[in-house]
C-alpha positions as CSV (number, residue, x, y, z in Angstrom):
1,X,0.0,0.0,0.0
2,X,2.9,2.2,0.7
3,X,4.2,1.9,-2.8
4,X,0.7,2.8,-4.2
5,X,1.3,6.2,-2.3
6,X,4.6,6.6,-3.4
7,X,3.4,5.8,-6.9
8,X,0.4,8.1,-6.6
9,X,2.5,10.9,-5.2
10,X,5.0,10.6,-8.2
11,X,2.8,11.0,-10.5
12,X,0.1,13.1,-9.0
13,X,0.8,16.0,-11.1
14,X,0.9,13.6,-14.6
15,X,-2.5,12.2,-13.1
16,X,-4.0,15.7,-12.5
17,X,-2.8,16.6,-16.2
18,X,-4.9,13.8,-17.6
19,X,-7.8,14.7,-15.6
20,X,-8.0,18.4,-16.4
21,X,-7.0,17.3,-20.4
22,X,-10.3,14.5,-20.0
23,X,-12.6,17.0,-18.4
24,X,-12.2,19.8,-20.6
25,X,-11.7,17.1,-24.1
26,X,-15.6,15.7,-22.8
27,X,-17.0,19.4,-22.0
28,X,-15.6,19.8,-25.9
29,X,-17.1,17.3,-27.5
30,X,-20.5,17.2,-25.4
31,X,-20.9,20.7,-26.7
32,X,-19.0,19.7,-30.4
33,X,-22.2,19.9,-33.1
34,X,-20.7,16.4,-34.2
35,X,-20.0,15.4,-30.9
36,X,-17.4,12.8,-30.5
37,X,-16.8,11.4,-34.2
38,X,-13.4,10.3,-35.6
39,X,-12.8,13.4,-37.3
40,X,-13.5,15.3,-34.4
41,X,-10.8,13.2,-32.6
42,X,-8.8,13.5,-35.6
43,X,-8.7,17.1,-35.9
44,X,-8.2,17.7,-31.9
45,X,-5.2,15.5,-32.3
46,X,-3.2,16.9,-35.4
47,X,-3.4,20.4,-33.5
48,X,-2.8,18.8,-30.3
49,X,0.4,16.7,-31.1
50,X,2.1,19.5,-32.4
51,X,2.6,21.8,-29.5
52,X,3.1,17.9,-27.4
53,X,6.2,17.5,-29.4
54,X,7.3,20.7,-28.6
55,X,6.5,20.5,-24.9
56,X,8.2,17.2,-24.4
57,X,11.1,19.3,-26.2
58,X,11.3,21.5,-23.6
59,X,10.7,19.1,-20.9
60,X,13.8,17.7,-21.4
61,X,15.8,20.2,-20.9
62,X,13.5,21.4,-17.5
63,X,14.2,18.3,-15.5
64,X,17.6,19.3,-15.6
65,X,17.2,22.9,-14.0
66,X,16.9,24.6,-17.6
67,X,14.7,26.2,-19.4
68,X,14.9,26.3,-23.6
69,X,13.8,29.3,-25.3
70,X,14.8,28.3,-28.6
71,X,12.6,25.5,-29.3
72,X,9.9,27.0,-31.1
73,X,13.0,28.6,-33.6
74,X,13.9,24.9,-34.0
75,X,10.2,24.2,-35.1
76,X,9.9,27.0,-37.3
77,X,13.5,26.3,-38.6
78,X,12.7,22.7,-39.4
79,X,9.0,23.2,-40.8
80,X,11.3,25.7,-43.2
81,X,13.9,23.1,-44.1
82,X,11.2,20.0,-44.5
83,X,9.6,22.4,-46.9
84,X,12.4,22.5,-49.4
85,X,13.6,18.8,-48.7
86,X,10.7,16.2,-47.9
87,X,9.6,16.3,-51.5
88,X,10.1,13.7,-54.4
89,X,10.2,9.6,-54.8
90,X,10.2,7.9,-51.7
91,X,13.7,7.8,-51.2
92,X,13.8,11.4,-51.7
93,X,11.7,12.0,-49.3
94,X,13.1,9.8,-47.1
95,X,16.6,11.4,-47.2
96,X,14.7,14.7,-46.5
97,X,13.1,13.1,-43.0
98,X,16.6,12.6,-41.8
99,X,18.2,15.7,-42.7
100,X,15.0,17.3,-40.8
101,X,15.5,15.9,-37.9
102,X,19.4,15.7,-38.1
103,X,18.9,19.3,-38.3
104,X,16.9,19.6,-35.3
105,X,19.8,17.4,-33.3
106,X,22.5,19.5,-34.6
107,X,20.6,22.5,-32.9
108,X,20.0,20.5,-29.5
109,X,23.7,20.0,-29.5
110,X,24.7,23.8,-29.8
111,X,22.4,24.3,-27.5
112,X,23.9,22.1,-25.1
113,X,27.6,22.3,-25.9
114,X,27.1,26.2,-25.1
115,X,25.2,25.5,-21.6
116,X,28.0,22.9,-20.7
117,X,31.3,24.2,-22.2
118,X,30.5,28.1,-22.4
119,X,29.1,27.8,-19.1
120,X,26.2,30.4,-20.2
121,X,22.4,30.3,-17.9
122,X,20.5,28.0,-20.6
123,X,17.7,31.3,-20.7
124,X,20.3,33.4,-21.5
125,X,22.0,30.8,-24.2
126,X,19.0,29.6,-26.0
127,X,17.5,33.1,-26.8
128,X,20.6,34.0,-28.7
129,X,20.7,30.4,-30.7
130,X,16.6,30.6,-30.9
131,X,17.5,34.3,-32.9
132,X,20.3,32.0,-35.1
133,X,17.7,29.6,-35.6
134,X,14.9,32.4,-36.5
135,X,17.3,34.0,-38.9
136,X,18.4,31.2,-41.2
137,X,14.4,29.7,-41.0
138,X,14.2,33.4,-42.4
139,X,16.8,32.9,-45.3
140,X,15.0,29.6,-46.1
141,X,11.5,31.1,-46.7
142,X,11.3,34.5,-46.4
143,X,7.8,34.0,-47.7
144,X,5.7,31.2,-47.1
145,X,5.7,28.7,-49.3
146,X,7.9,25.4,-50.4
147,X,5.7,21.2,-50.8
148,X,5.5,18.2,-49.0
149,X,5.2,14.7,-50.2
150,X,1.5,14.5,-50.3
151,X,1.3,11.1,-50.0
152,X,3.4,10.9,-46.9
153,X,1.7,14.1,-44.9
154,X,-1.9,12.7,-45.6
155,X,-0.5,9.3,-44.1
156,X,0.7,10.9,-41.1
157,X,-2.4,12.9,-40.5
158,X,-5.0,10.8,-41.4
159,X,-7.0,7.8,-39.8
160,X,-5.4,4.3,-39.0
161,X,-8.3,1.5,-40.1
162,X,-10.5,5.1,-40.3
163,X,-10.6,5.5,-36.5
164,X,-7.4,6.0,-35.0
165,X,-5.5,9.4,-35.9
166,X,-2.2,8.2,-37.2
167,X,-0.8,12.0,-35.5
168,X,-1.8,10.2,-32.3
169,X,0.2,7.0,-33.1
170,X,3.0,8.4,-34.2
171,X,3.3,10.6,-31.0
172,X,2.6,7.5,-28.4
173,X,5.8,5.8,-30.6
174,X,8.0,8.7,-29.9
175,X,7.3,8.7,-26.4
176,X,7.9,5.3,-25.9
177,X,10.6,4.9,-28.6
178,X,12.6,8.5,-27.2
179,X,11.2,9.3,-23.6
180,X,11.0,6.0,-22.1
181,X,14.3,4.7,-22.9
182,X,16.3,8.0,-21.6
183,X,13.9,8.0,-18.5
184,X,14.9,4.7,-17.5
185,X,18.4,4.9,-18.4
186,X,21.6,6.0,-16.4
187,X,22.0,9.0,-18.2
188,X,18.0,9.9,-17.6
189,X,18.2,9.2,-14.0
190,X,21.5,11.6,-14.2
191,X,19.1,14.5,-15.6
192,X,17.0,14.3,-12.9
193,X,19.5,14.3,-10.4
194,X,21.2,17.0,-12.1
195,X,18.1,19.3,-11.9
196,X,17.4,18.2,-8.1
197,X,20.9,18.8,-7.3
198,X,23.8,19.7,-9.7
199,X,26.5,19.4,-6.4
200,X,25.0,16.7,-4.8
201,X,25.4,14.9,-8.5
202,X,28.3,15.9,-8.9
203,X,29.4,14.6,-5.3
204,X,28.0,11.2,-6.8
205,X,30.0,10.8,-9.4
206,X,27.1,11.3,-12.1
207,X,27.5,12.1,-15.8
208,X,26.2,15.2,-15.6
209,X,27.8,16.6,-18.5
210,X,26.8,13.6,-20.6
211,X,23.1,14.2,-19.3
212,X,22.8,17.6,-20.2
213,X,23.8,17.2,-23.7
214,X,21.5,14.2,-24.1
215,X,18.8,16.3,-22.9
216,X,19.1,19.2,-25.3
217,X,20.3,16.9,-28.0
218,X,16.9,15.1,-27.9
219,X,15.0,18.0,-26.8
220,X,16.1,19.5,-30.5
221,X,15.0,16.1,-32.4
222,X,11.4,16.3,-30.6
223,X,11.1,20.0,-31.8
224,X,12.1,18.9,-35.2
225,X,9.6,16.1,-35.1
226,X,7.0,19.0,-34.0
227,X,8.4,20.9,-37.3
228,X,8.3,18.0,-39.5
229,X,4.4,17.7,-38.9
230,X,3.6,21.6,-38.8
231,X,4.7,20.6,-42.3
232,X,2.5,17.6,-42.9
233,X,-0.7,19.8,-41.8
234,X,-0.4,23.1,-43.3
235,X,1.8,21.4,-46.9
236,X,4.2,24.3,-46.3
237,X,6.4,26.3,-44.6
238,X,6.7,29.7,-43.0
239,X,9.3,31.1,-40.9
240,X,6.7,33.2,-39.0
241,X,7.9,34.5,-35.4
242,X,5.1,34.9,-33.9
243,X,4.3,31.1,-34.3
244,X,7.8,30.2,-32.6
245,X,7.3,32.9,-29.8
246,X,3.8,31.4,-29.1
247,X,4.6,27.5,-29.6
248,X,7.7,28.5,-26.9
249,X,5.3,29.9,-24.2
250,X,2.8,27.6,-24.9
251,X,5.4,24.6,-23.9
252,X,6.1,26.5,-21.2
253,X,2.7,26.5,-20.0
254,X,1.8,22.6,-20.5
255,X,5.0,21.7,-18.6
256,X,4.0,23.1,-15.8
257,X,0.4,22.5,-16.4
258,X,2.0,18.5,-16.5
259,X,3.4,18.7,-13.0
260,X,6.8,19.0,-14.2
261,X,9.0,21.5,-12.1
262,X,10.4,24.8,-13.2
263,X,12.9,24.1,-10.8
264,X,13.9,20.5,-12.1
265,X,14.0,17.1,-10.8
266,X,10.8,16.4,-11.3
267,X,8.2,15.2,-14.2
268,X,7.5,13.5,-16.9
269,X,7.0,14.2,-20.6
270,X,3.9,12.0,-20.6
271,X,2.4,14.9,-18.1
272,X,4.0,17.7,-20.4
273,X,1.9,15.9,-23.4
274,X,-1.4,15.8,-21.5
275,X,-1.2,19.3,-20.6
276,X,-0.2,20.1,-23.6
277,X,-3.6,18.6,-25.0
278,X,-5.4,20.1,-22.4
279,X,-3.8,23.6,-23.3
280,X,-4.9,23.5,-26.8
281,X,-8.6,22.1,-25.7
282,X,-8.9,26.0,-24.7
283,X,-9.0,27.3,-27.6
284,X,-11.5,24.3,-29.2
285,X,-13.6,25.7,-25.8
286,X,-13.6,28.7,-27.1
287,X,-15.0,27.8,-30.8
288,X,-17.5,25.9,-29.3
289,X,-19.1,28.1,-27.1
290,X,-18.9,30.9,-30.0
291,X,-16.7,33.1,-28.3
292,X,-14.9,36.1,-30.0
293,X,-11.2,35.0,-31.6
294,X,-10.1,37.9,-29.7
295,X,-10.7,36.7,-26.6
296,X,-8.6,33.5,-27.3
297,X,-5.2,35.3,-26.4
298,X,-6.3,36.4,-23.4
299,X,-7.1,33.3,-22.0
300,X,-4.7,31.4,-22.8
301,X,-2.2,34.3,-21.2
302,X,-4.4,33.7,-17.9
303,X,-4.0,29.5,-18.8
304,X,-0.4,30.4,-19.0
305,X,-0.1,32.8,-15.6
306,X,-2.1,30.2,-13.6
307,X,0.0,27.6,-15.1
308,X,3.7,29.8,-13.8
309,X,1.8,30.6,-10.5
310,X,1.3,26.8,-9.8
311,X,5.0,26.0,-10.6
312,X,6.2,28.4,-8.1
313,X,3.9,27.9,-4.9
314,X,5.8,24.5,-4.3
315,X,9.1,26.9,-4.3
316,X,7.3,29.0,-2.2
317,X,5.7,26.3,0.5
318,X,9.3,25.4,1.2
319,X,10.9,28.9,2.0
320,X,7.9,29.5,4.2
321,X,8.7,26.3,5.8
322,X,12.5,27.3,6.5
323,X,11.7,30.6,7.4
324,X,9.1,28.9,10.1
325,X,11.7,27.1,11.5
326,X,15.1,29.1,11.1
């Protein structure tokens, strides 16, 4: 019984992510004129697993004490690049998936060779590479524009036996193909520790080094996954600001809204992806119930200042608790 507390204690903010993402998803579709149909599944998914991909991006690099403030630039950058190179035969366009995502790797890995070697606050770090990132996404389609493979994107956003969105597959096989083996592994487990306590890790002998760069090495594939589909929905690309700035704060948001810590040490990107889903059931809310576009902004800036506030009252519980008894 005792390890079923433990257990629920671990996980209770993952748990609490899933139930606000299930309450909201049923208030959606009870109110949806379809109500709950396959393409009204279908189409919550495709815009829901793109800002998950993004959010486990940046949950990555949380657990270990950091935030990443480039990972919507890696989107945008990649959506750019995938829509000059995932185009032609098959093998074409498989060469193009690779250099996508090998693209997104090679910016996880300046990201983290300048937070290890340069020594530089991962905030500070990232908003300077996120600027890089912008800029050449900017000399790749300065207007929108660029192809997919057709055949490919309609796979990848369609139906599986006309029922299951394949957007939804593909994102449960990252999680467990990705997220699973590096949360289980030594160097996962290092993360963590890293982001509880970077001496005490140290003072363990852990790779911390090796964990860091693991962490914004894969937190850059998972944003270039999140690119690669942008691409698949929209048969395009854009190198549009706005979008990046937005799909950064908005994985801000769901990680905390997932019960993973600003602080680090604690989380799971399976919680990141739920309130990730849960954050983009706002603004279906908000088309359902016929409210003004305009409106949809501000909500979501409360979502996301309830969301910060939440993160920091744990922070806040424990000074009050040392100041009680210093």
């Amino acid at each position: 019984m005792s390890e079923w507390r433990f257990w629920l204690k671990e996980q209770r903010g993952t748990l609490a992510a899933v139930g606000i993402f299930l309450l909201m998803f049923t208030i959606y579709v009870s109110n949806h004129p379809a109500g709950l149909t396959a393409n009204v599944v279908q189409t919550a998914s495709n815009k829901g697993v793109l800002l998950a991909f993004v959010a486990m991006a940046q949950t990555l690099v949380v657990i270990t004490a950091g935030i990443d403030l480039s990972v919507g630039m890696i989107f945008i950058l990649t959506n750019a690049l995938a829509s000059w190179l995932v185009i032609g035969s098959p093998l074409e366009t498989s060469f193009g998936v690779v250099a996508v995502l090998a693209a997104g790797l090679a910016c996880g890995a300046l990201n983290g060779l300048i937070v290890i070697y340069g020594r530089l606050q991962p905030i500070v770090a990232t908003i300077a590479t996120g600027a890089v990132f912008f800029g050449i996404a900017l000399l790749l389609r300065p207007f929108p524009g660029g192809s997919v493979n057709e055949d490919l994107a309609d796979m990848m956003t369609g139906k599986i036996f006309g029922v299951v969105p394949s957007s939804l597959v593909a994102l449960v096989a990252i999680i467990l193909v990705v997220w699973v083996p590096f949360s289980r592994s030594v160097i996962g487990r290092a993360a963590y520790a890293t982001g509880s306590s970077e001496i005490a890790a140290y003072m363990s002998s852990l790779p911390i080094r090796r964990a860091k760069f693991t962490a914004y090495l894969l937190s850059g594939l998972l944003a270039a996954t999140g690119g690669l589909f942008l691409t698949f929905f929209t048969y395009t690309g854009e190198a549009a600001l706005a979008s990046g700035n937005a799909y950064t704060l908005f994985s801000i948001a769901s990680v905390v809204l997932g019960g993973v810590s600003l602080f680090g040490g604690r989380g799971t990107a399976i919680g990141a992806v739920f309130g990730a889903l849960a954050f983009r059931t706002i603004g279906d809310l908000l088309f359902v119930f016929d409210f003004d576009p305009l409106w949809q902004p501000l909500f979501q800036g409360v979502v996301l200042l309830v969301a910060v506030s939440l993160g920091a009252f744990g922070l806040f519980r424990v000074r009050n608790r040392l100041e009680w008894f210093g």
